[in-house]
N, C-alpha and C positions, 0 to 999 in steps of 0.2 A: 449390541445390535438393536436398531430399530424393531418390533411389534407388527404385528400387522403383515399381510400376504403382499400389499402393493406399494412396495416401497420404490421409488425413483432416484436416481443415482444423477447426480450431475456432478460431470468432468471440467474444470476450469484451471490451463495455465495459467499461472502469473509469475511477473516479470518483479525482480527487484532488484535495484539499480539504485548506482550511485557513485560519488568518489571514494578513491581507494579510504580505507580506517574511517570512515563513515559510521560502521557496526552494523552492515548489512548482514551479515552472519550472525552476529550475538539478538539481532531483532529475528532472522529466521529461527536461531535453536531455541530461544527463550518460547515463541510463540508454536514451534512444531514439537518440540521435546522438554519444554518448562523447566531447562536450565541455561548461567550461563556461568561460561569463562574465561576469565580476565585474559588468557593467555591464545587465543584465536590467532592462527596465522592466516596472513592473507591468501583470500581467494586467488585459484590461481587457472583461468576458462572462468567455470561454471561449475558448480555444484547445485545437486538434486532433491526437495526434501517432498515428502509427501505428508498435507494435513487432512486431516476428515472431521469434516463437521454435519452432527445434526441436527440440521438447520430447523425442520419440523418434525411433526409425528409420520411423513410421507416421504419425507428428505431426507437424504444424504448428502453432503457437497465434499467432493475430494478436490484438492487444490496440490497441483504439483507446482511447487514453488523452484523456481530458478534465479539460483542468487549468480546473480554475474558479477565478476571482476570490475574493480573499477580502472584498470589500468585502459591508455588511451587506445591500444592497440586491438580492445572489446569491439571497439564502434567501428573499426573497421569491418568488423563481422557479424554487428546488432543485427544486422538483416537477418541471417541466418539463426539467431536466435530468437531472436521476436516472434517470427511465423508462428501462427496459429495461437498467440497468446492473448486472452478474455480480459484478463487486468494487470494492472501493474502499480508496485508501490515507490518511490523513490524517495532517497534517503539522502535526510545532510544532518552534519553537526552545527545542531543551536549554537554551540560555542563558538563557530567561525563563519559569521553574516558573509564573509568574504566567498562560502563554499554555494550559498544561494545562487549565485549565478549560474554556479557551475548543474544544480540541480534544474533550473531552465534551460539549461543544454541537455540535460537529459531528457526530459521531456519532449523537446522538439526534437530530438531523435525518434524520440517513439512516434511522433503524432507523425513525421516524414515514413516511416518506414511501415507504421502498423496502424490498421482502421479494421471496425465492425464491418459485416456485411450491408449494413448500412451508412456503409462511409463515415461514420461518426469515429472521432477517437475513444481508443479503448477507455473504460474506466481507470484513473490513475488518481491516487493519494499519494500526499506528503506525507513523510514522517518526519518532526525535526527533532532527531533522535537528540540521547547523552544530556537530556532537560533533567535531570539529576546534579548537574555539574553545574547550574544555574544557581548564585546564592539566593536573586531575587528575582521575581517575576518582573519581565521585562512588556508595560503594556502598549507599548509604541513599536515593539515587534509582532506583537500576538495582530495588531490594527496593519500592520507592513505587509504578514503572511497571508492575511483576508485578501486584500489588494493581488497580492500574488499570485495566490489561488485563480482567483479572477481573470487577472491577465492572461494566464498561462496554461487555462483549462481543465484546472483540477476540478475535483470534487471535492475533497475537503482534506483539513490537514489535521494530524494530532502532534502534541508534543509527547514525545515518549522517550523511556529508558529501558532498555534492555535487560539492565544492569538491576535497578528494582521493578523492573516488569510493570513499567507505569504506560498505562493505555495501547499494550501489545498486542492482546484480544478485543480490545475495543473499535482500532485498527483494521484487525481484518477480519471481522465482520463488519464493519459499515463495507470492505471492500466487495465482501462477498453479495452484500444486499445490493451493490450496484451492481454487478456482475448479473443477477438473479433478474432483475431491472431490465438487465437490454437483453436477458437470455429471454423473458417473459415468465421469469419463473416466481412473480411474485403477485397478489391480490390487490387491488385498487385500493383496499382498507390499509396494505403496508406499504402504497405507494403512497407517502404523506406529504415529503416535502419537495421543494426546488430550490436548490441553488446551492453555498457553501459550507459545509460542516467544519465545524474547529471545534477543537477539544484540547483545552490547557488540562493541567493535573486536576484543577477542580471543573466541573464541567460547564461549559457554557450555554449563553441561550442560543438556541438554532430555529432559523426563520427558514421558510420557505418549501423545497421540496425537493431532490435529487434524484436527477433522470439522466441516461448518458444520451 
């Protein structure tokens, strides 16, 4: 436990979404319970995890994370699930460019069904998970998902693995500092930059400043 008599607690659903065997599950337990296994069966609704982080010497951030199904018959119901959620991550496999589309349909589910109290869409990050499974770095992708991001209203993407837990916490806290961003829960000295964050395995340069 945090020190200190006045400590503040902030509460943030997020949303994690994606197509079915994406590894929305092995990116939630790796990052809520720091394991994973090869052997996950598929989600089948929605399942519940609960992460807590301390964010500062004053902060707590609890994060109830809702990994939802990727089966088509979710989005029939995204509305009901969505409500009231702060952020959201969505997830494809590097390994299949073909699923990229399919992760801007997700997104535009969310931006259709769920906004800030200032009409802004919620905070949402790519993950373009199973970047383990990659022999080489591909940089005409990493310059594709920039573009993407852009288009399609991200904040920023990371390449990740579940599997060796490559940029799983790095993830979700860039989510949570957006989150903290449009909650107001951050200092003008940590609100630095604007615009796209990426993060390959080794980390890149980031311009700009990130505001939802």
């Amino acid at each position: 436990l945090l020190g200190g008599s006045e400590v503040s607690e902030k509460l943030f659903k997020v949303l994690v979404v994606g197509d079915i065997e994406v590894g929305k599950t092995s990116i939630v337990m790796r990052y809520v319970k720091k394991c994973f296994d090869q052997a996950y069966k598929a989600t089948i609704g929605v399942d519940f995890f609960m992460k807590t982080v301390e964010w500062d010497a004053k902060t707590v951030v609890r994060m109830q994370l809702w990994d939802l199904s990727g089966q088509d018959r979710i989005k029939n119901l995204s509305r009901v699930y969505y409500k009231a959620a702060m952020g959201a991550l969505v997830v494809f496999d590097i390994t299949n460019s073909l699923i990229l589309k399919s992760a801007a349909e997700w997104k535009q589910d969310l931006d259709s069904k769920l906004c800030l109290d200032s009409r802004r869409p919620v905070p949402a990050v790519l993950l373009a998970n199973k970047c383990d499974l990659m022999e080489t770095k591909d940089e005409d992708l990493v310059s594709s998902l920039d573009r993407f991001c852009k288009d399609n209203n991200f904040l920023g993407w990371f390449e990740t693995s579940a599997k060796e837990n490559i940029n799983i916490d790095e993830a979700g806290s860039f989510l949570v500092k957006q989150m903290m961003l449009c909650d107001g829960g951050l200092s003008d000295e940590e609100h630095q930059r604007d615009g796209i964050k990426s993060l390959t395995q080794t980390p890149m340069k980031i311009s700009g400043t990130s505001c939802c």
